[in-house]
N, C-alpha and C positions, 0 to 999 in steps of 0.2 A: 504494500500500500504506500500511496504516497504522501510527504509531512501535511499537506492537508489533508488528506482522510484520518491519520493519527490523530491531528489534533481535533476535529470534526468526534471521533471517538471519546476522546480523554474527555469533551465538555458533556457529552450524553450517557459519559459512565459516572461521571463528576453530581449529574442531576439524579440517577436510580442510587447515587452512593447516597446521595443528601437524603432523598427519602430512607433508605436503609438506615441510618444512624439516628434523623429523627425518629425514628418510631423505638430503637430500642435505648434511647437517651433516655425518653420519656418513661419507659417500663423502670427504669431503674429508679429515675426520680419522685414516681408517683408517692412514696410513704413520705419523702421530705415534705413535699407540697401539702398534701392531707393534714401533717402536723403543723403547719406556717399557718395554712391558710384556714384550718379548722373545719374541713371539708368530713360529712359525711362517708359511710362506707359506698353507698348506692352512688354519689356526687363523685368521689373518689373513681368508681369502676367507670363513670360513664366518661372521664376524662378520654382516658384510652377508649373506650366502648362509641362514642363520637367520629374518631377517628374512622376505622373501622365500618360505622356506618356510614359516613357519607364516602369515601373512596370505592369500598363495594355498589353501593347505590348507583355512580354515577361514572362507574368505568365502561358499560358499555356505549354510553351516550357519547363519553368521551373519543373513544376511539373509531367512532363512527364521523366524530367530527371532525376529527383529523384528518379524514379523508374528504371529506366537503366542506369544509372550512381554511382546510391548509394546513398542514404541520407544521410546520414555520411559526407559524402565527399563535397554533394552541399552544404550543410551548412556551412561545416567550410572553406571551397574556400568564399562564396558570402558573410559570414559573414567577411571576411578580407578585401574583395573588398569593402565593406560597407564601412568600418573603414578607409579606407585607400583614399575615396572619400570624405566623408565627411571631413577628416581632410585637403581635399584640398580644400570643401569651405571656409573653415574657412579663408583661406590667401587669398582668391579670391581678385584681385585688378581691376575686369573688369566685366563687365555683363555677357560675353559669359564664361568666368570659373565660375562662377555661375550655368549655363543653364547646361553645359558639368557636373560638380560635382552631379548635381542634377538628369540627367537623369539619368548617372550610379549608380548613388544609389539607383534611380528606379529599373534600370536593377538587382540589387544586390537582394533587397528585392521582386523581381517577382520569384529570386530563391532560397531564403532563405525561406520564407513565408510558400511556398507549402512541401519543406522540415521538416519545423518544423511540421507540421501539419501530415503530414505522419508518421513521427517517433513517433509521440502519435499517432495515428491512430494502427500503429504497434507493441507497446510495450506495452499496456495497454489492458484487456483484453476487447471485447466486452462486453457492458450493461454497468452496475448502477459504475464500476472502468472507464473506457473508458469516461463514460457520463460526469462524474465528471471531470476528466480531460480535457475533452472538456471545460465544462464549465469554469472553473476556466481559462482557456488558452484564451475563447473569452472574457470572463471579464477582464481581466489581459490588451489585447488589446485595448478596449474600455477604460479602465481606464486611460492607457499609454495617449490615446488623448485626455482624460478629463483634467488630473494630468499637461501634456506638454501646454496646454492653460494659466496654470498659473504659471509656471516652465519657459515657452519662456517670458510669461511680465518680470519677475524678472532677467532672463540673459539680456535680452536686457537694460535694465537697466544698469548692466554690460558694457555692449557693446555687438551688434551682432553677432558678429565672437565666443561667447561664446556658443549660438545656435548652431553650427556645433563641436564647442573644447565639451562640453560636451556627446555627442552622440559616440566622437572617446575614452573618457576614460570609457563611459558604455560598448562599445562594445570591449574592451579589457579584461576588468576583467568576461563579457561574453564567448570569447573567450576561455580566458586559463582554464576555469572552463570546456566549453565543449571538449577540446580536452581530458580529464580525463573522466568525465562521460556518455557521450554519447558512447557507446558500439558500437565495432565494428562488422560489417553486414561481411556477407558472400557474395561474386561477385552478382548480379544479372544476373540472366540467358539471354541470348541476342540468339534470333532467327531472323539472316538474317543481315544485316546490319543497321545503323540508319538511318533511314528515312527522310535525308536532305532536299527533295524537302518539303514534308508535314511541315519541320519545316520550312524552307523559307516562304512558304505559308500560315503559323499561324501566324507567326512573323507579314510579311508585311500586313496582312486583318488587325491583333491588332492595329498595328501602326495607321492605314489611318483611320482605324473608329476609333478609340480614336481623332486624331486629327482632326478629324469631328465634333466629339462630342463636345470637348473643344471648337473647332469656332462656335459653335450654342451661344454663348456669346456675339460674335459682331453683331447678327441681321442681318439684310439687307447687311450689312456692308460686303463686299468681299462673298457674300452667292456662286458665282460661287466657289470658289475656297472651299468654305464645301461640297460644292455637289461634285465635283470634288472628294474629298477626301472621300466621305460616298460611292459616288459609287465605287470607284478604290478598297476600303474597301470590300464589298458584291462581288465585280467579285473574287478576291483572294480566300473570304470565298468559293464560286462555285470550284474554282480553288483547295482548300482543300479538301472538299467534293471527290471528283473526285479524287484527288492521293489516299487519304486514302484507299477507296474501292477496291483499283487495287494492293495497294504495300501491300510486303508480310510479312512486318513488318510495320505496321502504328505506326506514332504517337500516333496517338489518336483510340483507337476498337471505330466505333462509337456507338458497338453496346450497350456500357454506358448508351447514350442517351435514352435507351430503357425504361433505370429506371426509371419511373413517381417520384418515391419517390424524385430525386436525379435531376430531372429536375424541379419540383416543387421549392425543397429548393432553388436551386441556382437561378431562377428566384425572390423567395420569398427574398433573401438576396440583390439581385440587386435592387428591389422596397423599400426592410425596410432603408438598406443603404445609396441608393441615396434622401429618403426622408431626413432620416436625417440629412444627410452632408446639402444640401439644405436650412434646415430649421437652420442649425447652423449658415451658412455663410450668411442668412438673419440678423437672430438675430445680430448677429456683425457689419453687416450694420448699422443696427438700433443701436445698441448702441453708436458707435463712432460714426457714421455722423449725425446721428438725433438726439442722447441723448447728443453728446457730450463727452461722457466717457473715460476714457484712456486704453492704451490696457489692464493696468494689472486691473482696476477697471471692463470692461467688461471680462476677463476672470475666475475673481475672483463669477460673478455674475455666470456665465454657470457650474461655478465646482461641483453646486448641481447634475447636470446633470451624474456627475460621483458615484452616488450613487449605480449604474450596479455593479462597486466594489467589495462592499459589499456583494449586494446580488446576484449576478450571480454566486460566489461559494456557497453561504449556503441555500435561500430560492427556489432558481430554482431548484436545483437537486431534491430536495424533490418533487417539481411542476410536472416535469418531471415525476418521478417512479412512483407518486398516478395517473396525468392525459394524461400522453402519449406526445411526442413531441407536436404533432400538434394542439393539444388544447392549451398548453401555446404559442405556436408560435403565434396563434388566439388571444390570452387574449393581447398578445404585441400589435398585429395591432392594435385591438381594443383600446387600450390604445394611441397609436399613434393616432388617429383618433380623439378620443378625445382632446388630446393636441392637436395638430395642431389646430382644431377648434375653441380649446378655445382660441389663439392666434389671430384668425382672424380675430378680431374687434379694432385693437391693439388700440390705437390711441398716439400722439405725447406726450403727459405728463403722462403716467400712471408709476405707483410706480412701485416699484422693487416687494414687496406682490404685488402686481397687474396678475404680471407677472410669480409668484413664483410656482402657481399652473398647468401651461401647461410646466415650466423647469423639475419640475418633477416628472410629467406623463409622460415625454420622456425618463428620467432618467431609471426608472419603464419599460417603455416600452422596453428599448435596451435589460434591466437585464431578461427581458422575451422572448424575441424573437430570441435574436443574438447567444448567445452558443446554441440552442436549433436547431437552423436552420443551423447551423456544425457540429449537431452530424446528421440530419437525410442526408444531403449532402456525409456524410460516411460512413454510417451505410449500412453492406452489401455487401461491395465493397469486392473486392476481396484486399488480402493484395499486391500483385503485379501493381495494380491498383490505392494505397493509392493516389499517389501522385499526377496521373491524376485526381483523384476527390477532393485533394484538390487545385488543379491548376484550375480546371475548377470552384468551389467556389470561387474563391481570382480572379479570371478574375471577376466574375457576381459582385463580390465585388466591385472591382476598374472602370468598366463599370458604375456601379450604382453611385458611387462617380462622375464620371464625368457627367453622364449624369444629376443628381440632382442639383448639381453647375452651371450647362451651362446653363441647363433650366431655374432655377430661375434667375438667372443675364439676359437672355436674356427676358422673360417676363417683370423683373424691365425696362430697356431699355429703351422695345417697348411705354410701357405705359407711364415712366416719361417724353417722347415727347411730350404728350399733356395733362399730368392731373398732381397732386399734388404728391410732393415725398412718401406722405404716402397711397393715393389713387396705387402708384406704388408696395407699399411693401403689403398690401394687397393683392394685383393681385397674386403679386411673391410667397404669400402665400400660396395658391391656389395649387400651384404644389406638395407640396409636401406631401399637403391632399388628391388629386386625385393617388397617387401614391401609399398610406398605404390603402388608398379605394382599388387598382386593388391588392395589396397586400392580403388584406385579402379576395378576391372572392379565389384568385387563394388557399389560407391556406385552405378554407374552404370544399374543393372539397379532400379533406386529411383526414379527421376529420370522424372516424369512430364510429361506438355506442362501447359501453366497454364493454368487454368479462363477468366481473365481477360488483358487486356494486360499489360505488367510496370507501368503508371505506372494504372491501373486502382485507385480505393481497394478494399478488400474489405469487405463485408458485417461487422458486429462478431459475428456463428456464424462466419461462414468464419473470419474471423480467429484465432477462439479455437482453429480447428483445421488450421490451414493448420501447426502444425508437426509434421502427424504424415504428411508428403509423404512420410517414406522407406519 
């Protein structure tokens, strides 16, 4: 590639890093803030919980509008909106500016995200250039919330409101770098008008099932009003369904969905993802309540985890062009599968080397599965199309985060009503093994025999298209 496509990268790995560190800055600093600001437990959860809802809510709308609207342009609009929210949590002096800062930044990065993803998707050629960039871009992310785990202990240290001031001066010098490098697009071709209703109606199904999702956390506890909300959810979806098919410019062609490759992955991303979030947001139970730990001591112990790093730009690409997407996707699950496993016996005094060999196998697993499972989610798509396929990835994405969160805290719950806090974490365990389990049935139904032997060089056609195996 050449120093401008390097650097055209470094500022749209720079934006998915920024989101990556805001969201795990803030997990860390949420008990300081509670205690400053004298926030309830319910006010407390919906900080992050805000978040979360609007980014799930409003990424497909997002990435649908990147493609009629311009990527160019959503980018550097929601990347301002970002900066300019964030810099209002930071002065928050009440819960409810908290919750407000927090969903709009949501809302920002549901149209920032699918943006950034489309303009590499667009500017980089299909195959082993494209691939690369992919990966490097979902490493870059993943590391962001590795790196932010222990970047949020050491501001909060600080003070918390540095957790929000830090993110408003990365997304500055992000900023003014891309109004320079990111190239300007030609109009997007527009047939018919924009299709308000279909956006209304993706909007509000996102919203209701996400906030369904998120109250599967209180158990029993107000369950009418989840239901309430998962059904109101699925009518809208029907409600979608039904405009699309009829208006003569939909939001969404469904006929995307056709793609097994591209429903596959984004299923596959929703089960790798929500396992993991899951399985994090245990371990940090476990370490601060059970072990004791302090945030920056339990962050400092997870940042193995961020070894993806490394090797989601150097060792995966290579992974990829010899064994085809879908079998490293596979070797991830696998690897998740095993960590999780190996966790399952945890018990209340086991050492940090105890614990060092299931931190990372998950590490290993992300660097294998996650840019791998974004390039076959794109691979294909037509380039008018980029942004709905990466808006409908970064939905399966942010669906998965919640759904992995809610589930585990809700099985901890159920169980610690009548058995032992570790007999609880166990259980909770549990979920987000069965989820890299249904993960890799679904990988494995992808996984075709090889055209060639595995030490075979490939043709530079084959090549350019050997990562669209799943």
């Amino acid at each position: 590639m050449s120093r401008r496509a390097w650097a055209l990268l470094l500022i749209l790995c720079g934006a998915t890093f920024l989101e990556g560190i805001d969201v795990a800055m803030l997990a860390v600093a949420v008990p300081s803030i509670r205690a400053d600001l004298g926030l309830s437990t319910g006010t407390a959860a919906w900080v992050i919980g805000a978040y979360v809802l609007g980014y799930a809510g409003f990424t497909l709308l997002g990435g649908r509008a990147a493609d009629l609207l311009g990527r160019r342009r959503m980018f550097l609009i929601w990347l301002t909106v970002f900066l300019a929210f964030s810099g209002l949590g930071g002065f928050a002096t009440a819960g409810w500016m908290l919750i407000l800062a927090r969903f709009v930044t949501g809302v920002a990065s549901a149209f920032m995200t699918p943006a950034s993803l489309s303009i590499i998707t667009t500017s980089y050629e299909q195959g082993p250039q494209r691939n690369k960039a992919l990966l490097i871009f979902a490493g870059t992310s993943a590391g962001g919330f590795s790196l932010g785990l222990v970047i949020g202990g050491l501001l909060t240290e600080l003070g918390w409101r540095w957790v929000f001031f830090a993110p408003v001066i990365l997304a500055g010098v992000i900023l003014v770098a891309a109004v320079k490098l990111i190239p300007a697009e030609a109009a997007p071709p527009r047939k018919g008008g924009f299709d308000l209703a279909g956006a209304s109606a993706a909007a509000g199904s996102m919203l209701l099932l996400t906030y369904g999702i998120i109250r599967l956390e209180h158990g029993f506890d107000g369950w009418t009003t989840t239901l309430a909300a998962v059904g109101g959810g699925l009518l809208l979806v029907a409600l979608f369904v039904f405009i699309e098919r009829r208006a003569s410019a939909p939001l969404v062609r469904l006929g995307i969905l056709r793609r097994s490759s591209l429903v596959r992955a984004d299923l596959g991303a929703l089960l790798f993802v929500g396992a993991f979030m899951g399985f994090q947001f245990m371990m940090t139970l476990y370490l601060q309540e059970t072990r004791g730990w302090s945030s920056l001591e339990t962050s400092l112990a997870l940042l193995i985890m961020g070894v993806d790093v490394i090797l989601a730009p150097t060792l995966t690409p290579i992974l990829v062009n010899r064994f085809g997407n879908a079998r490293v996707i596979l070797g991830g699950f696998l690897l998740a599968i095993a960590s999780y496993a190996l966790f399952l016996p945890v018990g209340s005094d086991w050492s940090y080397f105890a614990m060092l060999p299931a931190l990372t196998l998950t590490g290993l697993a992300f660097a294998l599965a996650y840019g791998p499972l974004t390039i076959a989610a794109t691979n294909g798509v037509a380039p008018g199309e980029q942004g709905l396929a990466g808006g409908l990835l970064t939905t399966s994405i942010q669906f998965g985060a919640a759904v992995g969160v809610s589930s585990v805290t809700a099985v901890y719950g159920l169980v610690a009503d009548g058995a032992s806090r570790m007999d609880a974490f166990r259980s909770a365990l549990v979920v987000p093994l069965v989820m890299v389990l249904l993960g890799a049935a679904i990988t494995v139904t992808g996984v075709r025999r090889p055209r060639k032997a595995v030490g075979t060089p490939l043709p530079e056609k084959q090549l350019a298209t050997v990562g669209s195996e799943v």
